[in-house]
C-alpha positions in Angstrom: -97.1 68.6 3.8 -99.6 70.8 2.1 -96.3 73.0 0.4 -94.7 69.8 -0.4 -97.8 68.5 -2.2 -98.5 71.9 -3.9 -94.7 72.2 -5.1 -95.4 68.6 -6.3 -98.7 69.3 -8.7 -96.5 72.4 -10.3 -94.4 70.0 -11.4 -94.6 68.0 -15.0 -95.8 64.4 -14.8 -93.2 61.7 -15.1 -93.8 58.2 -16.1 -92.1 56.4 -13.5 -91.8 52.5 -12.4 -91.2 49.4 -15.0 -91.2 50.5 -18.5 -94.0 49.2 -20.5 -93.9 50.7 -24.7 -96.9 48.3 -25.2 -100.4 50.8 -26.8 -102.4 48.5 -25.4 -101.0 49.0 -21.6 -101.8 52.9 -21.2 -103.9 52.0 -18.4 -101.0 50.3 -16.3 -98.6 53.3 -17.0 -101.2 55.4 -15.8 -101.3 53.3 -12.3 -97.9 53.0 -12.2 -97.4 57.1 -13.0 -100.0 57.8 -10.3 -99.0 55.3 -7.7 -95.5 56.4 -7.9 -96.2 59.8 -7.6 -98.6 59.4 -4.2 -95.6 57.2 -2.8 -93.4 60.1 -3.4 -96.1 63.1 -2.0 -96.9 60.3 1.2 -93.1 60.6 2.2 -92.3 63.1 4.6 -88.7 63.7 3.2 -89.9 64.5 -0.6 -87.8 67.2 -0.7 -84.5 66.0 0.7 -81.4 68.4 1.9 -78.1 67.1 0.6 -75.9 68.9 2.9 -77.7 69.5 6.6 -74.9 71.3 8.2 -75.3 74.5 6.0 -76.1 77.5 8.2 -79.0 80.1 6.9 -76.4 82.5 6.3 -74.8 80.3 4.2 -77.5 79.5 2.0 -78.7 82.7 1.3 -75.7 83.7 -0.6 -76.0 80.5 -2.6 -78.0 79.1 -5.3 -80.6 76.3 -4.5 -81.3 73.5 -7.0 -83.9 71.2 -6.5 -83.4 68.2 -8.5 -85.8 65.2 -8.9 -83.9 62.2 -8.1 -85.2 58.5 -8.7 -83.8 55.2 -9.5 -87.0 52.7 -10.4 -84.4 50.1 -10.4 -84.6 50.2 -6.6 -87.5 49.1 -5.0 -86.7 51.3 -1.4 -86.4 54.4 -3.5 -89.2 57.0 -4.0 -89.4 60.1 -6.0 -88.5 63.0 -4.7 -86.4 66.5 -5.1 -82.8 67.0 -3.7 -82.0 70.1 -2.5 -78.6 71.2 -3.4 -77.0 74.7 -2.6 -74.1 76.1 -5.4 -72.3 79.0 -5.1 -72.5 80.6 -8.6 -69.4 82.3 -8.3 -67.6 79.2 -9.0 -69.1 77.7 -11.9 -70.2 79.2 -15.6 -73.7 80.3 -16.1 -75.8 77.3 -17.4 -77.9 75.1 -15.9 -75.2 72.1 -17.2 -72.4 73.8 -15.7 -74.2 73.0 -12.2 -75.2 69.8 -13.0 -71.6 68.8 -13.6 -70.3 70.8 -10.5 -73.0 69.0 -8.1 -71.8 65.9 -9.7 -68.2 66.5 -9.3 -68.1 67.8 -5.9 -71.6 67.0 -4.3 -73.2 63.7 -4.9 -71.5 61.7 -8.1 -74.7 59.0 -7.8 -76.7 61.8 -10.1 -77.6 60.8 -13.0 -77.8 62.6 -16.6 -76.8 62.8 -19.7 -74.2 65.5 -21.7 -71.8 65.3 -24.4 -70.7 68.5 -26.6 -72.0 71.0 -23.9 -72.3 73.6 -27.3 -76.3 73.1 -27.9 -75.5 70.5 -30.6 -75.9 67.1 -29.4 -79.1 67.1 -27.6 -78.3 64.7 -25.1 -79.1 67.5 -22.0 -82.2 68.0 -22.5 -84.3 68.5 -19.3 -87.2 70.6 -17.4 -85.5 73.9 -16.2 -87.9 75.2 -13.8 -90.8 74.6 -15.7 -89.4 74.6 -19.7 -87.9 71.9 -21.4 -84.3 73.4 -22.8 -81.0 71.8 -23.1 -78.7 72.5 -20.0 -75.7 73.1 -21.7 -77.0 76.4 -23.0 -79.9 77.3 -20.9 -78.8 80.2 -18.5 -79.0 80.1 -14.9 -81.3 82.3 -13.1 -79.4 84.2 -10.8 -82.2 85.1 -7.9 -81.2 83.4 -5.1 -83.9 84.0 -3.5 -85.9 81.6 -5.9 -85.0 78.0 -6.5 -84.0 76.5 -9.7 -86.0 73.3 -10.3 -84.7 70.5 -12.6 -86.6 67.7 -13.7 -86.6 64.8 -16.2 -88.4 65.6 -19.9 -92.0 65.5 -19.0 -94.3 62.5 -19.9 -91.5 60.2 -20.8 -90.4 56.9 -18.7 -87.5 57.3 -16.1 -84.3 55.1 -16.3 -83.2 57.1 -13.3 -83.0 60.8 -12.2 -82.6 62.8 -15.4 -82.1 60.0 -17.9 -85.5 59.4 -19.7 -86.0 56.0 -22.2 -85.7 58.2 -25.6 -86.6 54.6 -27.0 -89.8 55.4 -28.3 -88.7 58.7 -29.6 -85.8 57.6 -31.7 -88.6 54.8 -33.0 -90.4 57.2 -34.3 -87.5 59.1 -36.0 -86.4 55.8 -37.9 -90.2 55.7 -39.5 -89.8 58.4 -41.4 -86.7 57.4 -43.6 -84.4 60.7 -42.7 -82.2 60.2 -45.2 -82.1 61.3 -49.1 -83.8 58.7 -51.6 -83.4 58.3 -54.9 -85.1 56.9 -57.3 -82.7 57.8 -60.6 -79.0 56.1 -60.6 -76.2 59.0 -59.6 -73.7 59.8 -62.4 -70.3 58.8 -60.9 -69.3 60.5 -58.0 -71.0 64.1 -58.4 -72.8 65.7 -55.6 -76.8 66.0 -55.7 -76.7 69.7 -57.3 -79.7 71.9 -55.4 -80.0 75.8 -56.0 -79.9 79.1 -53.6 -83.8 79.1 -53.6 -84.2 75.4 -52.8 -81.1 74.9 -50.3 -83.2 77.8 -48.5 -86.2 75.7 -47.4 -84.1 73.4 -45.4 -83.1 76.5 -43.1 -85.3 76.4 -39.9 -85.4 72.5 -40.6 -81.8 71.1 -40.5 -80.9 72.6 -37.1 -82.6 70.2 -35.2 -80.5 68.4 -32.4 -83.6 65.8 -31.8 -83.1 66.8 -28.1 -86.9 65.8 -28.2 -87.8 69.4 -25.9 -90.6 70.1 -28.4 -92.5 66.0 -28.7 -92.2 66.1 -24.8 -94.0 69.6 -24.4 -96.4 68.9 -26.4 -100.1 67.6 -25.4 -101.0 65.9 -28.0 -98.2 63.6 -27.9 -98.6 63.2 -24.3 -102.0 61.8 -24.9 -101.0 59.6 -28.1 -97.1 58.5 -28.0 -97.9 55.5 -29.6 -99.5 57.3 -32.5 -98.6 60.5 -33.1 -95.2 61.3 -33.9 -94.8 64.4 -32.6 -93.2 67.7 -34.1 -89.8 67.2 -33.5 -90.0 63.9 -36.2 -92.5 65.5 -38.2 -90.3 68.5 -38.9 -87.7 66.1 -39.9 -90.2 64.4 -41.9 -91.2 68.2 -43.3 -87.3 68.6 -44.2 -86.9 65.7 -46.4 -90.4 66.3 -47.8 -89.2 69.7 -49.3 -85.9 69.1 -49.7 -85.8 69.1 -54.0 -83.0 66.4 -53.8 -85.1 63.4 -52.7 -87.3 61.5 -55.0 -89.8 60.1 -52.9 -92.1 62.8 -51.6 -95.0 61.3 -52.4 -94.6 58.1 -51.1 -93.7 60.3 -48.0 -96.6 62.1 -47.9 -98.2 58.5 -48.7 -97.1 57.1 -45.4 -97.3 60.2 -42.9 -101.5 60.2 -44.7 -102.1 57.2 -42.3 -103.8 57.0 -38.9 -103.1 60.0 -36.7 -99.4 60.6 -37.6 -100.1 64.0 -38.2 -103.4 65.1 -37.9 -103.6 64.9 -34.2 -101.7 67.8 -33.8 -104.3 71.1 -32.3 -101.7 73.8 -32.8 -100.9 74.8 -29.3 -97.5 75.8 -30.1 -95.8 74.6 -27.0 -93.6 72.9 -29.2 -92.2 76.2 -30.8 -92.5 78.4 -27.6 -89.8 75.9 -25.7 -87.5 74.9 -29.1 -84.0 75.6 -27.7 -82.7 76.2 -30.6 -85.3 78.5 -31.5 -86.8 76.8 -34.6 -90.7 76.0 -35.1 -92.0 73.1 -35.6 -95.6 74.4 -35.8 -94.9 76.5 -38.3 -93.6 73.0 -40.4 -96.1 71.1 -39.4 -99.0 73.7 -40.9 -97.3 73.4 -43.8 -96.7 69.5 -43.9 -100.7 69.2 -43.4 -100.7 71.3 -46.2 -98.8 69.3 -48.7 -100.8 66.4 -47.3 -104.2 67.8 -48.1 -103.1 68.7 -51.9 -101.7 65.5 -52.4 -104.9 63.7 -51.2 -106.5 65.9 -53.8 -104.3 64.7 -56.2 -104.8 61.3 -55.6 -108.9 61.5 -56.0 -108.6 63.3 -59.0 -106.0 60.9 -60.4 -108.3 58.4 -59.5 -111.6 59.8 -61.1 -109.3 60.2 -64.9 
């Protein structure tokens, strides 16, 4: 029980139970976060074994997967890891790749999402023991001596098993207008021309997949969901912000001024150390705070003329 419970509190926290996107109900998600988390620790099969009739042998020239498994549809059910056993030797090398062949072969009541299995889509993004990455491209570690743990995003409400409610997140995203504006009429049907210099700012920016690995890493965001719009959305904000083709950057800068959109960030830097696309949002974000800064400035001294 003791392992069981100290395998459990390595683990990232999940919101689990009824969804509730209400601010003013942090205190039930809490209760139902912690509740649902004792059930799970209280039951003496929280780490389940999928297939019992695997010999010792057998299992130490596979791979195990521990994979948190929970439907809070179903009032019987309880969190709680299943233990799987892969033999690498018959799939590719990412963490996806075993998803799918668990799925196929193993249990097909898992639940998760995938779509272009190329890093682009976002849609697989997940804990892999301990980092949130997307699965499709997130290598498998090939000690077999050591389990490979997978785990919904961290923080974020569970529809079941791996699927998180990116509700909140994609929310969010809309706020920020992510799409060019304009304020001057277009001449016919010409593109928007930009030059070398200014198409160059958008590199580091543009990649992102909105797989939402760096908002759910980060502890800020953890803390104020509601509020803070995390670094994945705010370097998308960031992107349009620089980008010399839209019109509207200060009405941007305007609007992301407000409340604790961006100041509440405390540059850890969790959300660049687990990008998986290797981009860096705090990096953007210093330099969205920036921009904000001078145009506050701006705006007193306009105001003082």
């Amino acid at each position: 029980m003791l392992q069981r419970l100290s395998t459990i509190l390595r683990r990232p926290i999940f919101w689990h139970g009824t969804h509730h996107h209400d601010s003013n109900d942090a205190t039930k998600r809490l209760f139902d976060t912690v509740s649902s988390t004792v059930k799970g620790i209280q039951q003496i099969n929280y780490v389940v074994e999928h297939d019992v009739k695997l010999t010792a042998e057998e299992k130490s020239k596979m791979k195990q997967f521990l994979i948190y498994r929970y439907d809070p549809a179903d009032e019987n059910d309880f969190p709680k890891y299943v233990s799987y056993y892969v033999d690498l030797k018959k799939i590719p090398p990412m963490y996806l790749d075993a998803l799918l062949y668990i799925k196929d072969n193993y249990d097909s009541s898992l639940s998760l999402r995938r779509s272009c299995r190329e890093g682009i889509c976002g849609s697989c993004s997940m804990n892999c023991n301990g980092l949130h990455k997307l699965a499709c491209i997130h290598a498998i570690d090939t000690d077999l001596t050591q389990p490979a743990y997978i785990t919904p995003l961290g923080h974020m409400f569970v529809v079941k098993d791996l699927v998180v409610d990116m509700t909140n997140f994609y929310t969010q995203y809309k706020t920020i207008d992510p799409y060019l504006k304009r304020k001057t009429p277009k001449e016919g049907n010409k593109e928007y021309i930009q030059s070398v210099e200014d198409r160059k700012l958008l590199d580091g920016l543009y990649e992102c997949v909105l797989c939402a690995c760096c908002s759910t890493s980060c502890p800020s965001y953890w803390w104020h969901p509601d509020r803070y719009l995390g670094p994945a959305v705010l370097m998308q904000a960031y992107r349009w912000i620089v980008d010399s083709r839209d019109e509207y950057t200060d009405e941007r800068l305007e609007k992301l001024a407000e409340d604790v959109k961006v100041e509440d960030c405390q540059n850890i830097g969790m959300c660049s150390f687990t990008c998986p696309k290797g981009l860096d949002p705090q990096k953007s974000m210093n330099h969205l705070m920036k921009l904000i800064e001078e145009y506050k400035e701006r705006k007193i001294a306009s105001a003082t003329l």
